[in-house]
C-alpha angles and dihedrals in degrees: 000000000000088000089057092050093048096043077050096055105042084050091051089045088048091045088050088047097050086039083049095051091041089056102042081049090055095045089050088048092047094046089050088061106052137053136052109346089198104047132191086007091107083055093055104048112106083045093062116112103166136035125187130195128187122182125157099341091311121117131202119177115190116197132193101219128206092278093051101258127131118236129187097234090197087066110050110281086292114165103271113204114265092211092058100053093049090047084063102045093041082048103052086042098050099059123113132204118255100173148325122272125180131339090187116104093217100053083054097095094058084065100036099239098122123132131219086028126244123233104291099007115134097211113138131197124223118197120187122192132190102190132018133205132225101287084056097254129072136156111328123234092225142008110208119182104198109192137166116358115208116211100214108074105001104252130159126212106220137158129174107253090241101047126079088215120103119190135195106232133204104238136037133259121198123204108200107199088187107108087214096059091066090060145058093256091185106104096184136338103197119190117249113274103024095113115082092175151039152184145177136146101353095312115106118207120206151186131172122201098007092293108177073230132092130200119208131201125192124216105237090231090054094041092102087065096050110080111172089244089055088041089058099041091049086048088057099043118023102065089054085040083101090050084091132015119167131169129215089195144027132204140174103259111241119241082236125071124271121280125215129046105339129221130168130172135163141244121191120184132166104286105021150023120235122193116191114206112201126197116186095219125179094253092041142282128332122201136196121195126216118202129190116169116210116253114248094007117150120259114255091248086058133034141076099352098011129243092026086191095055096123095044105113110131131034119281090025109132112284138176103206134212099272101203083057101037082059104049090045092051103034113104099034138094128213137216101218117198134261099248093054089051093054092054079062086070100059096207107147088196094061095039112139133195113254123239117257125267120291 
């Protein structure tokens, strides 16, 4: 009998044993699965200094430069928005696992998470550095490949470049391969009523003491242009054309003059004069931009009604910049306006179109 107990007992210790080791192993393969899928890159942010993104056969390189500013180095160096790139590291390092999907190489592309891509696949790579060498590279701290994104619920497909593992990840992660979304693309918002003069092909537009009127005078030479329909609509449109000035691409301005079908024409406010620049170019209209700013004029925040940027609390809400500093940002750059904008330059009231909405 004291055999049986003992042969019991050794069974029940070697049962516990085995129950013991299967749930440690559980919990281990539970806890595998679950947590933060980039981790220690929310650590590491403030030590990031380059950023590279690769999507079907586009690539955007976002670099932090010596004054702490992100650029986006593909296009020229031009000032990228701080609020997107963290958007995109906060984004990639706040998504948590939600369960594993497939280890097998061929079954990559479903999800998106081959790479190299195949021909068609949307997955993008997302390399985060957080030194570079000389040659302006080095190792990365981290490889993502971010791959399809499913709506309900939101739900992102990842896996680390050097790992054969993919995940399904609660959140979501977007690579923009537009150039633009990296950037504030708002040039200037200015609030209704901030501009007292105008010009633009041989029509001047003007306006004394502040008057809600404007006077206009025609250049004989340009007074076949100016029918009266065109001289009202220009009336209507061109002193608000500054309210809101956007750009779809950016490039570094050349030393030489524009080429192309030229256009200038001339804003004065109260504090500043902007001169706009135009080049007709195959792929659209480039722009310049001039800006003098007028000697012993008040700050935006003083002057004739106060704090002139009182109701400026969100982005794209009216503004009326720091000229000295608007300029210096903007000079030596030329811009690619939209098409929309362009078309308001006509002032034809029959061929007026809606803008987009904000973007």
């Amino acid at each position: 009998m004291k055999g049986k107990i003992t042969v019991v007992s050794v069974v029940v210790l070697l049962l516990a044993a085995v129950a013991w080791v299967m749930t440690i192993g559980g919990v281990t393969a539970r806890s595998d699965s679950t947590g933060a899928f980039a981790v220690g890159l929310a650590a590491h942010t403030d030590q990031i200094t380059r950023i590279e993104l690769d999507r079907e056969s586009k690539k955007i390189v976002l670099v932090r430069a010596a004054d702490g500013l992100w650029r986006v180095e593909t296009s020229g160096g031009y000032l990228a928005s701080t609020a997107q790139v963290a958007g995109l590291v906060n984004g990639i390092a706040s998504l948590e696992k939600d369960g594993k999907m497939t280890s097998k190489v061929e079954k990559y592309e479903e999800l998106a998470l081959d790479w190299p891509p195949a021909q068609g696949s949307r997955a993008a790579l997302v390399r985060v550095f957080e030194t570079v060498d000389a040659s302006g590279t080095g190792a990365p701290f981290a490889e993502y490949v971010i791959g399809h994104e499913r709506a309900s619920p939101r739900t992102q497909y990842v896996r680390k470049l050097e790992d054969v593992q993919c995940w399904r990840c609660r959140g979501s992660v977007s690579v923009e391969m537009e150039p633009q979304r990296w950037m504030d693309v708002t040039l200037l918002s200015l609030p209704d009523g901030e501009i007292d003069s105008a010009s633009i092909d041989g029509l001047s537009l003007t306006r004394t003491a502040r008057s809600k009127e404007f006077t206009t005078v025609i250049t004989p030479e340009s007074a076949a242009l100016w029918t009266p329909e065109r001289v009202t609509e220009a009336t209507r449109t061109l002193p608000l054309w500054l309210s809101r000035l956007e750009f779809d691409d950016v490039r570094p301005a050349s030393s030489s003059p524009m080429t192309g079908e030229p256009r200038t024409f001339t804003f004065d406010s109260l504090r500043a004069r902007i001169v706009v620049q135009c080049s007709t170019e195959s792929d659209g209209v480039w722009a310049r931009f001039e800006v003098t700013p007028h000697e012993g004029a008040p700050h935006p925040n003083e002057g004739l009604n106060g704090d002139v940027n009182a109701k400026h609390k969100y982005a794209g809400d009216p503004q009326v910049p720091d000229w000295t500093a608007w300029s210096a940002a903007h000079m030596g750059w030329e811009f690619k306006l939209p098409a929309w904008k362009i078309q308001e330059l006509k002032f034809e009231p029959s061929v007026r179109e809606e803008p987009p909405p904000p973007r």
